[in-house]
ChimeraX commands (.cxc) that place a marker at each C-alpha (Angstrom):
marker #1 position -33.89,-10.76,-16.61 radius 0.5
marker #1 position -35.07,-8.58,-19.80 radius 0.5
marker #1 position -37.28,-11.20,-20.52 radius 0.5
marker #1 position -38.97,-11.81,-17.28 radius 0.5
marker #1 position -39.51,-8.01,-17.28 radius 0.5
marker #1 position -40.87,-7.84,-20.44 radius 0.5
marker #1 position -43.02,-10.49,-19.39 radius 0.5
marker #1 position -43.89,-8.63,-16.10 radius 0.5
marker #1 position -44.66,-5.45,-17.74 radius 0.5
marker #1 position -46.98,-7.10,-20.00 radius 0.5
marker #1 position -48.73,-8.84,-16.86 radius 0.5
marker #1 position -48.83,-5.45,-15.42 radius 0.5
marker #1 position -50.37,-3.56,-18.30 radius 0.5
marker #1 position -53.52,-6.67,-18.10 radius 0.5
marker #1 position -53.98,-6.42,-14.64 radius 0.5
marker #1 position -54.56,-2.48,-14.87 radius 0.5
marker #1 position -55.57,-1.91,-18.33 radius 0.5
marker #1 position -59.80,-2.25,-17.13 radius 0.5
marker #1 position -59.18,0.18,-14.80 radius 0.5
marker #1 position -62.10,3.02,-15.30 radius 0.5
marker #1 position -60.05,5.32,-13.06 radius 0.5
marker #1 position -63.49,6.30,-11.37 radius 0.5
marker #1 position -61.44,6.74,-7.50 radius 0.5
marker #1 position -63.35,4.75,-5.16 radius 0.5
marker #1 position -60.44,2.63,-4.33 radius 0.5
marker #1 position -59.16,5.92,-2.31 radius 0.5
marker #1 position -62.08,5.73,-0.02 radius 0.5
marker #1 position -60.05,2.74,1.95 radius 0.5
marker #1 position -56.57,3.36,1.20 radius 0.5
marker #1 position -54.77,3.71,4.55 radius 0.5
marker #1 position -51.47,5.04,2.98 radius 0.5
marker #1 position -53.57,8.25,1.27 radius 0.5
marker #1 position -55.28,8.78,4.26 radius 0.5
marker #1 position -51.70,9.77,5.92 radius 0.5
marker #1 position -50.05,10.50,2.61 radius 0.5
marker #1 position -52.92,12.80,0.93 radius 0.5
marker #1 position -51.40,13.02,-1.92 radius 0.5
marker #1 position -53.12,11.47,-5.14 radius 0.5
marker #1 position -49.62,9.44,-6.37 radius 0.5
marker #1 position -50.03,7.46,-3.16 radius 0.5
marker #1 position -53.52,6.39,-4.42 radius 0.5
marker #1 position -54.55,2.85,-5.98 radius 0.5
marker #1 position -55.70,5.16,-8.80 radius 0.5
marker #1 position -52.59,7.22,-8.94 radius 0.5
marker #1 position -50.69,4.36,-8.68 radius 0.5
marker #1 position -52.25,3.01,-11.52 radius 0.5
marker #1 position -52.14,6.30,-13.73 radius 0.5
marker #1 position -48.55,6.32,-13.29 radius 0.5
marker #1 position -48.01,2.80,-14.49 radius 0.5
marker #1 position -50.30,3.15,-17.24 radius 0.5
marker #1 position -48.42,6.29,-18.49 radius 0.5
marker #1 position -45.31,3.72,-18.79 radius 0.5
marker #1 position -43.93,5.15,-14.89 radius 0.5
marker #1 position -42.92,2.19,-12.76 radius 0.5
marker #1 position -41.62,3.98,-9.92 radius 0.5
marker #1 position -40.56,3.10,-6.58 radius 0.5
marker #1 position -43.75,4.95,-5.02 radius 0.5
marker #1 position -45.47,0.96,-5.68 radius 0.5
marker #1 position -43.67,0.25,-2.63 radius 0.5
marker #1 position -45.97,2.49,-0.48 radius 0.5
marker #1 position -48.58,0.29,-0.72 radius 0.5
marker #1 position -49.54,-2.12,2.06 radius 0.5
marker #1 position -51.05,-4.59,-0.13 radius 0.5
marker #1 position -54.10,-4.24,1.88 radius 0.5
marker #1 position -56.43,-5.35,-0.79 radius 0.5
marker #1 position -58.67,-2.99,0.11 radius 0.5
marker #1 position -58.89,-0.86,-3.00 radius 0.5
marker #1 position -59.75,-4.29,-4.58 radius 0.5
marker #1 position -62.54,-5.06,-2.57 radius 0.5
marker #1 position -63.96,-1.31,-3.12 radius 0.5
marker #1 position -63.08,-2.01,-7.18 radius 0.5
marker #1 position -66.34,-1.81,-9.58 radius 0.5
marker #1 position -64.61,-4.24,-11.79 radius 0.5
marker #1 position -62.33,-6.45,-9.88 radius 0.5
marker #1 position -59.40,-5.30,-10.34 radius 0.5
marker #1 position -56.32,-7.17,-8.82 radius 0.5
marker #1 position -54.08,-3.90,-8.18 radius 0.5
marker #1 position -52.40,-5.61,-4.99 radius 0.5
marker #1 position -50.71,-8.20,-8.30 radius 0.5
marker #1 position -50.17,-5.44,-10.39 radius 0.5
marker #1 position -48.19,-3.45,-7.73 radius 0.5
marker #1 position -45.93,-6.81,-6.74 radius 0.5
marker #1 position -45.37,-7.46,-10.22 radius 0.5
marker #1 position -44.00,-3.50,-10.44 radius 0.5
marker #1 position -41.59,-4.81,-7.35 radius 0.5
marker #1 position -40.40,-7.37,-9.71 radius 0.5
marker #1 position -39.52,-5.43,-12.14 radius 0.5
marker #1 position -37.88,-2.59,-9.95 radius 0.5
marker #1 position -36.16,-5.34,-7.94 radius 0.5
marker #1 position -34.78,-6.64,-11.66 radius 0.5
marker #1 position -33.69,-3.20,-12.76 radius 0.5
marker #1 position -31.34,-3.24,-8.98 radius 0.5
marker #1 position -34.02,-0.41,-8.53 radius 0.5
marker #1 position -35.47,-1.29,-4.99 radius 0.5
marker #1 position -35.56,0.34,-1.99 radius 0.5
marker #1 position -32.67,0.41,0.23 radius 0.5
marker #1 position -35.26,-1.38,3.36 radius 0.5
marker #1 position -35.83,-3.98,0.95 radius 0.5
marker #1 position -32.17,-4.78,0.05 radius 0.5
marker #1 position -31.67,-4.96,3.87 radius 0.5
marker #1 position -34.53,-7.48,4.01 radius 0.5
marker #1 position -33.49,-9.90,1.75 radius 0.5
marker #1 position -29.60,-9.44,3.61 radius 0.5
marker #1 position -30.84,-10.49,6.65 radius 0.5
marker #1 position -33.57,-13.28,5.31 radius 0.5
marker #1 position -30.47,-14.62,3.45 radius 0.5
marker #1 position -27.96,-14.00,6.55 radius 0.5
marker #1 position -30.68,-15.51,9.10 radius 0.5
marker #1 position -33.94,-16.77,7.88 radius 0.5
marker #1 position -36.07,-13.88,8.85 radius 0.5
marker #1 position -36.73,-10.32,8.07 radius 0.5
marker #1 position -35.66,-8.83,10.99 radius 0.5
marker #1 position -31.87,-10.16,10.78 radius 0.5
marker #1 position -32.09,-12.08,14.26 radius 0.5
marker #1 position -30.36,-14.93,14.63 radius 0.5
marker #1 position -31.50,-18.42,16.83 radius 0.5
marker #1 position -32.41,-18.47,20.05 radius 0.5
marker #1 position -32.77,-14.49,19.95 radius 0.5
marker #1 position -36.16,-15.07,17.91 radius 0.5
marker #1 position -37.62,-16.38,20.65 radius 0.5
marker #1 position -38.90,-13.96,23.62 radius 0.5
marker #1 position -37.74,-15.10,26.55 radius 0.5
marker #1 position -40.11,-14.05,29.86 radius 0.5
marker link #1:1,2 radius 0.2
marker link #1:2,3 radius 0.2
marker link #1:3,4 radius 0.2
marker link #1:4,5 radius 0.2
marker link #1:5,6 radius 0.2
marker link #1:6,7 radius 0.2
marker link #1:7,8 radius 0.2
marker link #1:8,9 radius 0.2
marker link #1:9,10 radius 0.2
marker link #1:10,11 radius 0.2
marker link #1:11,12 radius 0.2
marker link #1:12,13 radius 0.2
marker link #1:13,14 radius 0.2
marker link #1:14,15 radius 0.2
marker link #1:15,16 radius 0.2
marker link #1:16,17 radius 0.2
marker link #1:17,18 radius 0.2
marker link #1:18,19 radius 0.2
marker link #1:19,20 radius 0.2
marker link #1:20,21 radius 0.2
marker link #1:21,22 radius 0.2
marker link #1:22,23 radius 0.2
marker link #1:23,24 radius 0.2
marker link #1:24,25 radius 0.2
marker link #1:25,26 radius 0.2
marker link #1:26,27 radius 0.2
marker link #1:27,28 radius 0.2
marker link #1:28,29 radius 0.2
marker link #1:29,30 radius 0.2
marker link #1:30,31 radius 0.2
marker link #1:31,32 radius 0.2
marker link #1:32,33 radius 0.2
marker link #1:33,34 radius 0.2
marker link #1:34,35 radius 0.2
marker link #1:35,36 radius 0.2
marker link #1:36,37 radius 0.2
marker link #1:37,38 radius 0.2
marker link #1:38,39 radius 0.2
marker link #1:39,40 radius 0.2
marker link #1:40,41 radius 0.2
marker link #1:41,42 radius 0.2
marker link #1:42,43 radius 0.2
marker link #1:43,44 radius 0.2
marker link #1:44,45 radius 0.2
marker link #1:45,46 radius 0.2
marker link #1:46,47 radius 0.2
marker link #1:47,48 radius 0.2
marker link #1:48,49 radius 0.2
marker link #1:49,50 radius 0.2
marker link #1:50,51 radius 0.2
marker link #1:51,52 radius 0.2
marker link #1:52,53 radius 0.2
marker link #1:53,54 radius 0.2
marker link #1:54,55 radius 0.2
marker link #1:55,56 radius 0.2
marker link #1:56,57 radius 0.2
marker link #1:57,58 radius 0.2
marker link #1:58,59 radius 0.2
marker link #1:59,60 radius 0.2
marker link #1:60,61 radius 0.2
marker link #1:61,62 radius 0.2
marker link #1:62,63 radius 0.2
marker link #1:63,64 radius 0.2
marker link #1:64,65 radius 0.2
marker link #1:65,66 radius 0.2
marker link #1:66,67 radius 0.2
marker link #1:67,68 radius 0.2
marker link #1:68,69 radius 0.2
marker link #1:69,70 radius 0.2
marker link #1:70,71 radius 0.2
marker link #1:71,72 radius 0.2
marker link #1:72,73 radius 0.2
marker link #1:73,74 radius 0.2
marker link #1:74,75 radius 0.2
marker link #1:75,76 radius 0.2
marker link #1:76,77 radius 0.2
marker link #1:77,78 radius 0.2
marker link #1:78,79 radius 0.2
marker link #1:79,80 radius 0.2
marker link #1:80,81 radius 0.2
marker link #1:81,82 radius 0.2
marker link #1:82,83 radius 0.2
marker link #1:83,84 radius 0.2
marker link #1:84,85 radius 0.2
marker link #1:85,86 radius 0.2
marker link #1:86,87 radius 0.2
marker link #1:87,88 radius 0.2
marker link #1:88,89 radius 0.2
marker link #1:89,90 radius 0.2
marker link #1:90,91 radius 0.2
marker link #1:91,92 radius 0.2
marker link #1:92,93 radius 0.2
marker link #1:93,94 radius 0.2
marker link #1:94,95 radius 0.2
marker link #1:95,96 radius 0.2
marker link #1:96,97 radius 0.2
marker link #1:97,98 radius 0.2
marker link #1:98,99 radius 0.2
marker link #1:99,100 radius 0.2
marker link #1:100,101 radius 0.2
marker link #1:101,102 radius 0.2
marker link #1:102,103 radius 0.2
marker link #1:103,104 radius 0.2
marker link #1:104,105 radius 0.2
marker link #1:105,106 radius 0.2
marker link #1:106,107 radius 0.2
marker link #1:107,108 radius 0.2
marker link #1:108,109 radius 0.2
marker link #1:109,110 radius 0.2
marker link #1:110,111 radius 0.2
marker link #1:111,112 radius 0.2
marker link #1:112,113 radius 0.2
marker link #1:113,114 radius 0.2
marker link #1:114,115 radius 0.2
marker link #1:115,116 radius 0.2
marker link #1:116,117 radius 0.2
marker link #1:117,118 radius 0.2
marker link #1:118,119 radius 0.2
marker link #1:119,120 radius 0.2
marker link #1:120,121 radius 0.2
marker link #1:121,122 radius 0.2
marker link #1:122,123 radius 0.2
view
């Protein structure tokens, strides 16, 4: 796992390290809109991982994409920000939603923990 996280954090630094930090991936971010605070941002977001801060706050993202279609130079921050799961997810760091996730996607094939015939709505 050291390795693959070495590996991630190395991916991670690429994918963000063109980033002019000029903001105009917060014009479209729906989690700042509610959040309003600038950690929440693409660019905060980025900030923090550049100053060597891979913190849980990635998973407030709702890998929209749209701060990289509003990106001057193409950033892929949406990769950048799963890659940052990995490496939380390595370092038994994840949140406590996404532990219950994976339970139930191991326990019955979906995220929601339902089993059979109860996926189905019945009318």
């Amino acid at each position: 796992m050291a390795v693959e996280n070495e590996n991630n954090k190395e991916e991670i630094k690429e994918l963000i390290e063109k980033c002019i930090k000029c903001g105009l991936c917060r014009s479209l971010c729906p989690v700042l809109r509610i959040l309003r605070e600038e950690q929440y941002s693409p660019r905060g977001k980025v900030i923090m991982i550049d100053n060597g801060f891979i913190e849980k706050i990635v998973y407030d993202c709702t890998l929209c994409k749209a701060c990289e279609e509003q990106c001057p130079v193409n950033l892929k921050l949406c990769k950048a920000f799963i890659k940052c799961r990995e490496v939380l997810v390595n370092q038994k760091k994840e949140i406590p939603a996404n532990r219950e996730m994976i339970r139930n996607i191991e326990k019955t094939g979906n995220i929601f923990g339902v089993k059979g015939e109860d996926n189905y709505l019945n009318f």
